[in-house]
Phi, psi and omega in degrees: 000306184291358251221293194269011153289273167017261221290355207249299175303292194317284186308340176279304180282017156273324156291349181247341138357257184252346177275028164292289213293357182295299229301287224292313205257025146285309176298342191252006156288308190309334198271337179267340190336306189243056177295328195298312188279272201331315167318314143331295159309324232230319183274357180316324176270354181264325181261353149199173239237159152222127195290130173263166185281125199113322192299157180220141198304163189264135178297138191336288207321296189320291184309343186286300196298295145349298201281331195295347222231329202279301222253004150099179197267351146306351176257079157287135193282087192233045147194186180203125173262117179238115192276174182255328172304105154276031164241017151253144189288178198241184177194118188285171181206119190251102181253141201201105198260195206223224150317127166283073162185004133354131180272288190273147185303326181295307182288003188275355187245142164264325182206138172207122192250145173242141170244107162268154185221170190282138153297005200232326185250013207002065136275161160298118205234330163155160214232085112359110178247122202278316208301008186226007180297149191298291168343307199264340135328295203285327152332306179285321187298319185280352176274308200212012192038064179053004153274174149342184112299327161311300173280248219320336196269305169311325136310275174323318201269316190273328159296336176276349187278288159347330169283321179290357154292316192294341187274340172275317144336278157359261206302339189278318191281336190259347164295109176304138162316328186207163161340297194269357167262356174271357166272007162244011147277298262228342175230161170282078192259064165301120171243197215268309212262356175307150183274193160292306189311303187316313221262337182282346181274296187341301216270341162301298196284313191285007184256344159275343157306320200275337164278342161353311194252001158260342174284342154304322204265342185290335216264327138001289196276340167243018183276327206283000164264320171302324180210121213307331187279331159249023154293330202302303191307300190297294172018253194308290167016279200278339204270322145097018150205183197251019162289079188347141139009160160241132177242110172291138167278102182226157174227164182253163178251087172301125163114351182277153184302090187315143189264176185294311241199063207278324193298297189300353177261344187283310185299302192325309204275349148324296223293306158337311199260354161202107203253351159257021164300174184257315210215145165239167190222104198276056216280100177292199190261132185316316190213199205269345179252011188277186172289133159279154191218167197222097194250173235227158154228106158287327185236105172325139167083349175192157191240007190296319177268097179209148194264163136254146185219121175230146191221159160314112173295341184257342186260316191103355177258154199283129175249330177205161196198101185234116176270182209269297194305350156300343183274199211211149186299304167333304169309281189329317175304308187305327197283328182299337201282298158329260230288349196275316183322298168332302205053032185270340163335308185255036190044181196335304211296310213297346177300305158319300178295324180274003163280299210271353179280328182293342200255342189281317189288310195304340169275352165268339137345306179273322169313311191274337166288319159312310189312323198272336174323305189290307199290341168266027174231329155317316142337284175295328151240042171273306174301320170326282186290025155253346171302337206272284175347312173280327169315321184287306194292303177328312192280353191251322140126353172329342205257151195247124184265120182298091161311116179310127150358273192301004185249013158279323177273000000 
């Protein structure tokens, strides 16, 4: 008894803690779960084309360049998606960051733009500013609450470790005593005549229960972006050593024979090297020996599956090529952590479930803070009516004074 007090005082203030910020950044995961297909909607005539019979897409460099002269040089372009679908437009992106020392995310960024464009006409089909797009707002809120990254991820990542105390606590406290209380854990046994407080403890408790284990694997799965030490812990989990990733180092050779068109020949030879894939993602090279580089998108809608590719910037020739099947089961879960957080892993339903567990979690904060509302005004007024009681009774001359033994005698 005294064991599940404990766990009971632990679980309230922790909850009472933390739990605004579990409530904001539960709620703006349901709300992004499904950002991708609305965007899509909403973005439709700007992300596709209509193909004529015969066209053929415009060389990378050209289209690059083109588009880099439409939108002026305040917009520098420095990555490009190039979808595989010919009946989607392709899209550049101008990212620009802001004050380091920003508090908040709008100073932290100066400017971040997506252009989409035709692939066959470079035209401009439309322009976007993600850094006020509503997604991507709700996103930052739920990644840093709208700080920094610096200030906010640690707030966030350490309110999520707490919760996954509070979801383990929780279950130590809804383990029934007996027989005859599990059939008010495990259902909803509502009559006519149920109060609110009933229906509001029912719905704190039995609904964390049945969600319990997808709200673990989300609050995991965004603890493994807070923090570089549990990433490490799934890592090694899975991967079964404490050796890091291996990451190759290549360089491009300044002074080697510029080819016309090196971007366009490094997308041919992705496309070769993986011809089902859904997307490629085009990073050129950073400085003058770095590497061009290429990621692979295999499965439209999810990234668990993805390739690399770096090529020479100036030849066009392939320096290094490392595919999903090279990585090692540690890699792979992390790479996987977007989609498992999300539940696009498990196409629409897991997206579902995972709308309705962020939506389960955002309720829970508030359910249990009622719970403790009520139970402290029940409290306070049991003491009103047993103060009161005695007034009356004092006043009524009713209440009878115990004479100690010896002063009887």
């Amino acid at each position: 008894m005294k064991f599940k007090k404990t766990i009971g005082f632990l679980h309230l203030w922790l909850g009472l803690t933390s739990g605004l910020i579990v409530f904001i950044v539960a709620i703006t995961g349901c709300i992004y779960v499904f950002s991708d297909e609305i965007t899509h909607a909403v973005r439709a005539d700007a992300m596709h084309v209509k193909k004529v019979a015969g066209a053929q897409y415009l060389p990378v460099r050209t289209l690059w360049e083109s588009t880099q002269r439409k939108v002026g040089s305040k917009l520098r372009l420095d990555g490009l998606d190039v979808s595989n679908d010919s009946h989607k437009s392709w899209s550049f992106s101008s990212f620009q960051a802001g004050d380091p020392e920003a508090i908040t995310y709008f100073g932290s960024i100066d400017h971040y733009k997506t252009v989409y464009v035709n692939p066959y006409t470079g035209a401009i089909q439309g322009v976007y500013d993600e850094e006020r797009d509503f997604f991507n707002i709700v996103k930052f809120l739920h990644w840093s609450l709208l700080l920094h990254t610096d200030y906010g991820q640690p707030i966030v990542g350490w309110s999520t470790f707490i919760f996954v105390v509070m979801l383990i606590t929780g279950m130590i406290l809804w383990w029934p005593r007996s027989r005859n209380a599990v059939k008010q854990r495990f259902s909803f046994r509502w009559k006519k005549t149920t109060g609110r407080k009933r229906k509001n403890y029912d719905l704190h408790n039995i609904l964390g229960f049945y969600f319990s284990f997808v709200l673990l694997i989300v609050a995991f799965t965004g603890m493994v972006w807070s923090f570089s030490w549990f990433q490490a812990i799934v890592y090694v989990a899975a991967s079964g050593t404490v050796t890091p990733p291996e990451r190759i180092e290549v360089q491009s050779v300044p002074g080697e024979k510029v080819m016309h068109d090196p971007l366009q020949l490094a997308l041919d030879q992705t496309r070769d090297a993986h011809p089902t894939a859904s997307a490629f993602r085009i990073y050129p090279a950073a400085d003058s020996i770095a590497a061009l580089q290429i990621y692979v998108q295999q499965h439209e809608g999810v990234y668990y599956v993805a390739h690399e590719m770096q090529f020479d910037q100036y030849t066009g020739k392939l320096l290094s090529r490392r595919d999903h099947a090279d990585k090692n089961f540690g890699e792979k879960v992390i790479t996987a952590n977007y989609d498992i957080h999300v539940g696009a892993i498990l196409g629409i339903p897991g997206k579902i479930l995972a709308f309705l567990a962020s939506l389960v979690c955002a309720s829970l904060p508030v359910t249990g803070f009622l719970i403790w509302k009520n139970r402290k005004k029940k409290k306070a007024g049991t003491v009103r009516k047993s103060q009161s009681q005695i007034r009356k009774l004092k006043t009524t001359g009713s209440i009878v004074h115990t004479v100690p033994v010896a002063e009887k005698v």
